[in-house]
KEKE-3310 file (N, C-alpha, C; in steps of 0.2 Angstrom, whole numbers, plus 5000, padded with zeros to 4 digits):
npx = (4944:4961:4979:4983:4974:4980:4992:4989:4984:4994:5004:4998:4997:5010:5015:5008:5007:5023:5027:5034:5028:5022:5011:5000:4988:4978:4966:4953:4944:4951:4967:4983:4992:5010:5022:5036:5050:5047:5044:5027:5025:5031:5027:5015:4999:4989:4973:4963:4948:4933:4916:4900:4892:4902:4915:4932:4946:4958:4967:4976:4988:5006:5008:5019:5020:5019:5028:5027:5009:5014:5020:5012:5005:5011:5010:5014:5004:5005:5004:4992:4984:4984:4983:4967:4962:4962:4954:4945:4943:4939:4930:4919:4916:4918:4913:4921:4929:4936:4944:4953:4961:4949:4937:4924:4932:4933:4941:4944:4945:4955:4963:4959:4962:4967:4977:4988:4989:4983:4977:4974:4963:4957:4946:4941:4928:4918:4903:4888:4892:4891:4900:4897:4895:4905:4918:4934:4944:4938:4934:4945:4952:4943:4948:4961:4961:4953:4962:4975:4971:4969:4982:4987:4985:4988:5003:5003:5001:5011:5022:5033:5046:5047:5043:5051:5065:5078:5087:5092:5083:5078:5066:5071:5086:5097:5104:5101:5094:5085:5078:5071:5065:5056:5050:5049:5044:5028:5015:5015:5010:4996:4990:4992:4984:4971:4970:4969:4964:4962:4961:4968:4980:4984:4978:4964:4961:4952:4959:4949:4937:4942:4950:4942:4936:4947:4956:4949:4954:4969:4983:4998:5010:5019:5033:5035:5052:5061:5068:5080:5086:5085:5093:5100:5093:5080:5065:5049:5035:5018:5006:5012:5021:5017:5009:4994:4996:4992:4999:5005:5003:5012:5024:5026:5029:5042:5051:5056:5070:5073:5060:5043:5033:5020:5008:5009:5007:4996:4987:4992:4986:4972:4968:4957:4956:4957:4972)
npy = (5087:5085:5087:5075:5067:5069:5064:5049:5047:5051:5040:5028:5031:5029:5018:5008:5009:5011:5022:5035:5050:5067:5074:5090:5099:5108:5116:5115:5106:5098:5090:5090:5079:5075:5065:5061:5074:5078:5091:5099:5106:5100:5085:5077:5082:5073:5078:5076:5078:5082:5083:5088:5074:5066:5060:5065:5060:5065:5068:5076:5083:5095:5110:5110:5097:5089:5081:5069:5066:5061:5050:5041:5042:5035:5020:5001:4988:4978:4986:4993:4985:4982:4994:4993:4984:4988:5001:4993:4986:4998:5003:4996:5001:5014:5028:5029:5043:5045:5052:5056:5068:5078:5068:5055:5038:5022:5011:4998:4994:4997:4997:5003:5018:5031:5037:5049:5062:5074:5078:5072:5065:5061:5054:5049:5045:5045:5042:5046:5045:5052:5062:5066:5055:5048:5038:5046:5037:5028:5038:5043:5031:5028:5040:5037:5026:5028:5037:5029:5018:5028:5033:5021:5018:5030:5027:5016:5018:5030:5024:5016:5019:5031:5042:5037:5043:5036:5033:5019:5011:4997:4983:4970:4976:4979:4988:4991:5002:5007:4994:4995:5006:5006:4994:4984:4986:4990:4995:4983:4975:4978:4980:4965:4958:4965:4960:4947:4943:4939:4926:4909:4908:4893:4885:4888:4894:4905:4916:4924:4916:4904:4908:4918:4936:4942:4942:4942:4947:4947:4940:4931:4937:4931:4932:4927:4925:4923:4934:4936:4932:4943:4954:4970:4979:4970:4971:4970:4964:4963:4956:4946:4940:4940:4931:4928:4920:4908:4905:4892:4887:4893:4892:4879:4881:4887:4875:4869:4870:4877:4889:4881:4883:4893:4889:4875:4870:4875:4867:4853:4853:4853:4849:4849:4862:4879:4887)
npz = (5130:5137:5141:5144:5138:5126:5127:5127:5116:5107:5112:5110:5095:5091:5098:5089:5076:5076:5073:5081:5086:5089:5101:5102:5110:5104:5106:5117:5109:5100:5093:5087:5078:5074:5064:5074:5075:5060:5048:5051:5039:5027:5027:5036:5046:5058:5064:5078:5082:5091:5092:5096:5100:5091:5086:5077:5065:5056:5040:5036:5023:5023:5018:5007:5004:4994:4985:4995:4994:4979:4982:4987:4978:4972:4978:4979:4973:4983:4995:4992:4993:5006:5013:5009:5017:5031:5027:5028:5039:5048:5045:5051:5061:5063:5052:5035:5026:5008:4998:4981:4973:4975:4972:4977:4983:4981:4992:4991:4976:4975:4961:4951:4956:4952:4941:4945:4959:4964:4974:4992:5003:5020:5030:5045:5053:5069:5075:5088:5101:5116:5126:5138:5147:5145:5154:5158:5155:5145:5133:5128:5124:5113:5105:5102:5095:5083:5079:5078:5070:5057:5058:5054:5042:5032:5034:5028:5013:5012:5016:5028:5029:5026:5035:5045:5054:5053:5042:5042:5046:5044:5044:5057:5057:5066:5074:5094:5097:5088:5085:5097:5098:5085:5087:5077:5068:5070:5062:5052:5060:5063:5047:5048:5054:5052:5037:5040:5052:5070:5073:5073:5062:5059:5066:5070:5082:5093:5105:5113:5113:5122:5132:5138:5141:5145:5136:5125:5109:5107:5100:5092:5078:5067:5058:5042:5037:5046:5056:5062:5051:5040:5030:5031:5021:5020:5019:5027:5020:5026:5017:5011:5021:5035:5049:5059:5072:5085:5101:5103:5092:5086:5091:5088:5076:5077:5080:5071:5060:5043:5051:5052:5037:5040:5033:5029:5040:5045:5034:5040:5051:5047:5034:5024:5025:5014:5008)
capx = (4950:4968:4985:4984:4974:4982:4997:4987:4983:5000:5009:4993:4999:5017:5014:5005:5010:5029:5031:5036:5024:5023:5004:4999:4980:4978:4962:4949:4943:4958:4973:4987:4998:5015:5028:5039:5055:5047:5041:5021:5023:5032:5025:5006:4997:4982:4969:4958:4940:4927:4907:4892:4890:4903:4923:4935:4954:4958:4972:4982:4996:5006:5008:5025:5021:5016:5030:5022:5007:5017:5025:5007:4999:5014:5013:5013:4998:5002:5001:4986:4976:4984:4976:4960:4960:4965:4951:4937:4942:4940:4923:4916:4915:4916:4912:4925:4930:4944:4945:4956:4960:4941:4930:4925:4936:4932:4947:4943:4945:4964:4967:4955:4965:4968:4988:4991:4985:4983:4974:4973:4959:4956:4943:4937:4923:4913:4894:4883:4894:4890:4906:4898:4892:4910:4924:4937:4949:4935:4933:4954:4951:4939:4948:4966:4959:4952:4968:4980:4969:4970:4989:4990:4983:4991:5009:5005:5003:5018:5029:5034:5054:5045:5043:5057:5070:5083:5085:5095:5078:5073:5064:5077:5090:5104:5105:5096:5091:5081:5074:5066:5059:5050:5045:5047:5036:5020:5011:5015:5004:4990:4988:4993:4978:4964:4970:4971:4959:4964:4961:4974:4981:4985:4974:4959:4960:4951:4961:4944:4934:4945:4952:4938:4935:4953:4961:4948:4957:4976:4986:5002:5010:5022:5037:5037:5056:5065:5069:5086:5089:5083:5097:5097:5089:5076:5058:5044:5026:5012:5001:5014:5026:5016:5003:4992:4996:4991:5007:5006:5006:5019:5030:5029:5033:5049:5053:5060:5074:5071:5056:5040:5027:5011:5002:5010:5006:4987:4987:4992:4980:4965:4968:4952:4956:4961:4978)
capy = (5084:5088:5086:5069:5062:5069:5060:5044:5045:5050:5034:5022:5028:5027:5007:5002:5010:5011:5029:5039:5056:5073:5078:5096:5099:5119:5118:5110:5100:5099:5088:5089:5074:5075:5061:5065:5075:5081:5098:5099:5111:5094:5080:5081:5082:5071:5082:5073:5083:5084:5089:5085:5065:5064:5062:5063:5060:5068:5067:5086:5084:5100:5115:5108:5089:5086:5075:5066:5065:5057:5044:5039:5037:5027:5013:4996:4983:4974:4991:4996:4978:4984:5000:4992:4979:4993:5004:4987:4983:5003:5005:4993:5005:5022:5031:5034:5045:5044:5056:5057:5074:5078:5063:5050:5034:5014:5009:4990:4997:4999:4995:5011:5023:5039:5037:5057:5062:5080:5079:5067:5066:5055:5057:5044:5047:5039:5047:5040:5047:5056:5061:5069:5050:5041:5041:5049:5034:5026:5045:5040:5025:5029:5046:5035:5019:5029:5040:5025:5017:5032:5034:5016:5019:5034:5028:5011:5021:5034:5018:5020:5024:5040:5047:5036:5049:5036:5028:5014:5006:4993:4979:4966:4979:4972:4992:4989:5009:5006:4989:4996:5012:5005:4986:4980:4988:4989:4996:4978:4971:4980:4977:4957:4957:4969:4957:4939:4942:4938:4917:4906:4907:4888:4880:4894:4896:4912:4917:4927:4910:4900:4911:4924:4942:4946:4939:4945:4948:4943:4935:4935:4937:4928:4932:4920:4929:4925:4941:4935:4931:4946:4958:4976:4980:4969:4976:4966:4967:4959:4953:4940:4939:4941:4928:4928:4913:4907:4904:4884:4886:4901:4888:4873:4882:4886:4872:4866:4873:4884:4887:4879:4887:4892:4883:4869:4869:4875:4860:4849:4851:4856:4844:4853:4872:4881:4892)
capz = (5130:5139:5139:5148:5133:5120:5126:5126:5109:5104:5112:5105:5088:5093:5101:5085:5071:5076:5071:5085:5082:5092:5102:5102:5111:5102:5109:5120:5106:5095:5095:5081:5077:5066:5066:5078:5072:5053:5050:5047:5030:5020:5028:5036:5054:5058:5068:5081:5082:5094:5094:5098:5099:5085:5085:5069:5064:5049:5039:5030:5023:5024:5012:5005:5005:4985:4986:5000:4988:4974:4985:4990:4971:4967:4984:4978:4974:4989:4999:4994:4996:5014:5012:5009:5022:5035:5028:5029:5048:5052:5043:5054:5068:5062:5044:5031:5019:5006:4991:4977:4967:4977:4971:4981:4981:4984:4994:4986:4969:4972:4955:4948:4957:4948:4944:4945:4963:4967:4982:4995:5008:5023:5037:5049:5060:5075:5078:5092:5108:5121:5130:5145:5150:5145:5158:5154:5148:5138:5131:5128:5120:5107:5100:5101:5093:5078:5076:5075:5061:5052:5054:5051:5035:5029:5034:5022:5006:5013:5016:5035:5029:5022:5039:5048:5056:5051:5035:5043:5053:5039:5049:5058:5058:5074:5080:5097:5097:5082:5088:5101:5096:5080:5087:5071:5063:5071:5056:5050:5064:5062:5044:5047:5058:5048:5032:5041:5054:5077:5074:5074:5053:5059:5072:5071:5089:5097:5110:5119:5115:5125:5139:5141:5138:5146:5131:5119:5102:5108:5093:5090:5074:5064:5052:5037:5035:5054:5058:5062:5044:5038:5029:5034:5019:5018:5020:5027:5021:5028:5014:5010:5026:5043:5049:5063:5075:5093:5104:5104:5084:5082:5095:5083:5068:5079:5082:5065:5059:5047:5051:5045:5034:5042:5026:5028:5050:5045:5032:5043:5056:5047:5028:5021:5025:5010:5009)
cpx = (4955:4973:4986:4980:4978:4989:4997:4986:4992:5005:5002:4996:5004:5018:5012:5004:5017:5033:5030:5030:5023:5012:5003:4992:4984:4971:4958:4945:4946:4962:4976:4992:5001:5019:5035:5046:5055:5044:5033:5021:5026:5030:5017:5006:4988:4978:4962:4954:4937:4921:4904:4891:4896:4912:4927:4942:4953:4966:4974:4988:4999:5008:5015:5024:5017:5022:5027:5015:5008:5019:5018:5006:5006:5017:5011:5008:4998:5000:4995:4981:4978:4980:4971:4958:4959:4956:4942:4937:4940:4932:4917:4912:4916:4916:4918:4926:4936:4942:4950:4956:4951:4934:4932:4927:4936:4939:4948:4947:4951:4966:4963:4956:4967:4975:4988:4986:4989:4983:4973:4970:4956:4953:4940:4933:4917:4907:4893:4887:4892:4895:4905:4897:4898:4916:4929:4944:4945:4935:4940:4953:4950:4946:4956:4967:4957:4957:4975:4977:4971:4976:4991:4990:4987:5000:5009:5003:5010:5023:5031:5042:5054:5046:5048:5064:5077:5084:5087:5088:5074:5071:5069:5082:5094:5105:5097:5092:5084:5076:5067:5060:5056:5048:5045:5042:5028:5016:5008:5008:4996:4986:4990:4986:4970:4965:4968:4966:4964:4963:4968:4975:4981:4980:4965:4957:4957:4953:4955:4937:4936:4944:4946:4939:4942:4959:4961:4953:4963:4976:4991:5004:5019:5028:5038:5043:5058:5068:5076:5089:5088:5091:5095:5096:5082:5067:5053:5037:5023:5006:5006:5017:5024:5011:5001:4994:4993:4998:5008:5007:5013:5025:5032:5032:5039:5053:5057:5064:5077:5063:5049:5036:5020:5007:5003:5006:4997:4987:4985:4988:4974:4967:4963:4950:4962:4965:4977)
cpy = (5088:5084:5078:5061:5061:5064:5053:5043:5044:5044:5027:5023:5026:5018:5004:5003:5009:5017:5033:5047:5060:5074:5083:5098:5107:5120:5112:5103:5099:5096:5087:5085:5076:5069:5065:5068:5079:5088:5097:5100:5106:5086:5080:5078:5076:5075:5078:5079:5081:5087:5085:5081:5064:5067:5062:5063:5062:5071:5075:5085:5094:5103:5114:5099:5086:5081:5068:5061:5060:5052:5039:5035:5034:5019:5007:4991:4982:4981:4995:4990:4980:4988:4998:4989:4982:4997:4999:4986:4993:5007:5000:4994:5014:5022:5034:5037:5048:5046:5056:5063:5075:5073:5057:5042:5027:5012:5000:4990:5000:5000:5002:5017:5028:5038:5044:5060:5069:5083:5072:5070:5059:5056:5050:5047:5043:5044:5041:5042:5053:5055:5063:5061:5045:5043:5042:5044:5029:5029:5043:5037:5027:5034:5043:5028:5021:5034:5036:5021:5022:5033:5028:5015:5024:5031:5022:5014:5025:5025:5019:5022:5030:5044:5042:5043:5047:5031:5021:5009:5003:4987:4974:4969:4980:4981:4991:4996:5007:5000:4991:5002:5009:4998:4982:4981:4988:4992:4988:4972:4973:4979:4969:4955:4959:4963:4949:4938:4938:4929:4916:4904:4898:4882:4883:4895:4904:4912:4920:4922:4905:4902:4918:4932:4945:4945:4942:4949:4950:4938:4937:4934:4935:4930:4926:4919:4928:4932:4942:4934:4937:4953:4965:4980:4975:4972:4972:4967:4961:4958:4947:4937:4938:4936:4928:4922:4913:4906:4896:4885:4889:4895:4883:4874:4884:4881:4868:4872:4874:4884:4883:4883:4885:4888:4880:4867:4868:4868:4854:4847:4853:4855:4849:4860:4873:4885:4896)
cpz = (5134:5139:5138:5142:5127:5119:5126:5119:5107:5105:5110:5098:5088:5091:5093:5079:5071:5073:5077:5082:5090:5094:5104:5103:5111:5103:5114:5114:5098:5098:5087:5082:5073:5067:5068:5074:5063:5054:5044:5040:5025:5023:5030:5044:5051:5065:5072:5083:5087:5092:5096:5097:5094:5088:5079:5068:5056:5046:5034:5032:5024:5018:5005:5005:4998:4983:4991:4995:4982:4976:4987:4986:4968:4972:4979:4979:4980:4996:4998:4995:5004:5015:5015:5015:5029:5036:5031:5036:5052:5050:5048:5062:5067:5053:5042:5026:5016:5000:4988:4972:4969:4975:4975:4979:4983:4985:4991:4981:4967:4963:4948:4950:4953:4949:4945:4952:4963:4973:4984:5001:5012:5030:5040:5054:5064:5078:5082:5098:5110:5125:5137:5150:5148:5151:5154:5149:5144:5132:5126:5120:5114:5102:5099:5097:5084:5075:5072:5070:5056:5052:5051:5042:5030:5028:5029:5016:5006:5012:5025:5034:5029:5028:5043:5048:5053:5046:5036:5044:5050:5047:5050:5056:5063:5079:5086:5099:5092:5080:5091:5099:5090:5083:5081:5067:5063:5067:5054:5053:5064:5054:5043:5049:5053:5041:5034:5048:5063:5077:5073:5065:5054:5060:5072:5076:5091:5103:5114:5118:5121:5130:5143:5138:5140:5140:5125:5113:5103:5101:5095:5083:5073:5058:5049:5038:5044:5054:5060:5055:5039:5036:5031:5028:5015:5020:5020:5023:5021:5027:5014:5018:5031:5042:5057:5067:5084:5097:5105:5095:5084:5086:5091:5077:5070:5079:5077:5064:5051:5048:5048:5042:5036:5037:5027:5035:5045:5040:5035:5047:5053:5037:5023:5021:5017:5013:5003)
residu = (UNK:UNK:UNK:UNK:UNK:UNK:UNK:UNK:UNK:UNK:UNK:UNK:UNK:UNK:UNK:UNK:UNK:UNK:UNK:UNK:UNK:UNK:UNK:UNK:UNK:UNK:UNK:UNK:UNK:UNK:UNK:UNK:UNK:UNK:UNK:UNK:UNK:UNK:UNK:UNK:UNK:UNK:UNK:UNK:UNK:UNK:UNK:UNK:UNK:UNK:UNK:UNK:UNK:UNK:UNK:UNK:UNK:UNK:UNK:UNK:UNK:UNK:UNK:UNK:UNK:UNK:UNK:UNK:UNK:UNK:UNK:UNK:UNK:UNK:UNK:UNK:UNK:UNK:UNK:UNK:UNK:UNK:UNK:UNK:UNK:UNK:UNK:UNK:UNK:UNK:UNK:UNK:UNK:UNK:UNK:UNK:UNK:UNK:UNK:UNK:UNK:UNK:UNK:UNK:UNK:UNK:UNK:UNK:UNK:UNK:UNK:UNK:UNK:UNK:UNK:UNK:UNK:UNK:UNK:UNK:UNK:UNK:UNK:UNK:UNK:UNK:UNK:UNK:UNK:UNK:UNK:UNK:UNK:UNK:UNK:UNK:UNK:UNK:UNK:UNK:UNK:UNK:UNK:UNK:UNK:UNK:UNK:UNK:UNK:UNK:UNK:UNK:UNK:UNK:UNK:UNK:UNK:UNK:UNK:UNK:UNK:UNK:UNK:UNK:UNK:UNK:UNK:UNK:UNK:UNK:UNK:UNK:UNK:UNK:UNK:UNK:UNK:UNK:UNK:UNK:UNK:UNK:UNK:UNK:UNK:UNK:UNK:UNK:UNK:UNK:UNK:UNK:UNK:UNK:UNK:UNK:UNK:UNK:UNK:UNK:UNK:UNK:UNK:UNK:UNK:UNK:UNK:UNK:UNK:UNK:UNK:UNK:UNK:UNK:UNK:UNK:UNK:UNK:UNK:UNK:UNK:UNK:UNK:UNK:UNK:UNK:UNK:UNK:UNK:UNK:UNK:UNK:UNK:UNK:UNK:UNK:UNK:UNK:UNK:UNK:UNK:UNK:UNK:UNK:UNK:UNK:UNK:UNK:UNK:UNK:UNK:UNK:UNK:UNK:UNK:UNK:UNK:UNK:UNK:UNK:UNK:UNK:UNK:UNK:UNK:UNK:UNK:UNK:UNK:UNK:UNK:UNK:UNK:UNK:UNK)
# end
């Protein structure tokens, strides 16, 4: 690894979770993430690893962060079916492990969670590489592909306000500073997707069926909640609010005024699909 990746990973989590975060390569096979702006010893780093055939992200909080901890074991049901659905699209391609107070923990089985957490533990890992045989931005790819899963996952039990530098920057909030730098919450996007899947919520269109491999797993995604209507404390989450759509659907649900309901659009065209 060097500089030149670590800065790819760090603006991959950046783009797609919407937390800004800090990369630090402290060795050839070490890189340490923070969100940008907090100090390691009360919030936590995630550490991207290298060895032999195998790479890992690994989430430690920091020595000071048992608040941190406590904000996690009390996230709400719908964020932890986020959790889970995060943890099911990330198991699919690398091995995870998610302890609790040291015993291993079924991310499904949100509702068996241990209320009183002591310890929280979160490692993702991808066996089966050979890095002398990947070029160097596939190399890229892989070790910035399984670090933004695993932020994206920590930062939906955290809550993303937790590590927001300004408390102002709820979703649809009119400063254009605060627009830009979070996108709306790109956490929001990556658990819309891992829970609801790249088809079209309406039409069930694949975008890399249609148009080819250049499209492959293109969607875009949907606020139930106009974004314009949206107070600057309202707070989106994307088990109820977000829907996957294709761009001819997501057009016609504009096209009324207020919008329509993806349920009602899928309904419409596809009568015998349940919602």
């Amino acid at each position: 690894m060097n500089s030149a990746v670590a800065t790819h990973v760090a603006d991959t989590v950046a783009r797609r979770t919407g937390v800004p975060v800090s990369a630090v390569l402290t060795a050839p096979d070490l890189i340490r993430l923070t969100p940008a702006g907090y100090s390691e010893q009360e919030s936590f780093v995630v550490e991207i690893r290298t060895a032999w055939r195998n790479a890992e992200a690994v989430f430690i909080p920091g020595a000071f962060a048992r608040p941190l901890i406590q904000r996690m074991s009390e996230a709400s049901i719908e964020s932890r079916i986020a959790f889970a659905a995060l943890a099911a699209e990330a198991t699919k391609q690398s091995r995870l492990t998610f302890r609790i107070n040291g015993s291993d923990t079924v991310p499904a089985d949100y509702e068996k969670w241990p209320k009183e957490w002591k310890t929280f533990d979160l490692t993702l890992r991808k066996h089966g590489l050979v890095f002398e045989e990947l070029a160097p931005k596939d190399a890229a790819a892989i070790l910035a592909g399984i670090s933004a899963m695993l932020f994206a996952m920590a930062v939906t039990l955290i809550g993303v306000d937790a590590v927001d530098a300004d408390d102002s920057a709820h979703e649809g909030a009119s400063t254009e500073q605060i627009s830009k730098r979070y996108e709306r919450r790109a956490v929001n996007r990556e658990i819309c997707i891992a829970l609801k899947g790249r088809r079209c919520w309406c039409c069930d269109m694949d975008f890399g069926t249609v148009y080819g491999p250049d499209a492959d797993g293109f969607i875009e995604v949907h606020h139930k909640v106009p974004v314009s209507g949206m107070g600057p404390g309202y707070l989106v989450h994307p088990v109820r609010d977000l829907f996957p759509v294709c761009s001819n659907c997501h057009s016609v649900i504009h096209l009324a005024q207020p919008p329509l309901d993806p349920d009602a659009l899928r309904l419409r065209i596809r009568p015998s699909t349940s919602v």
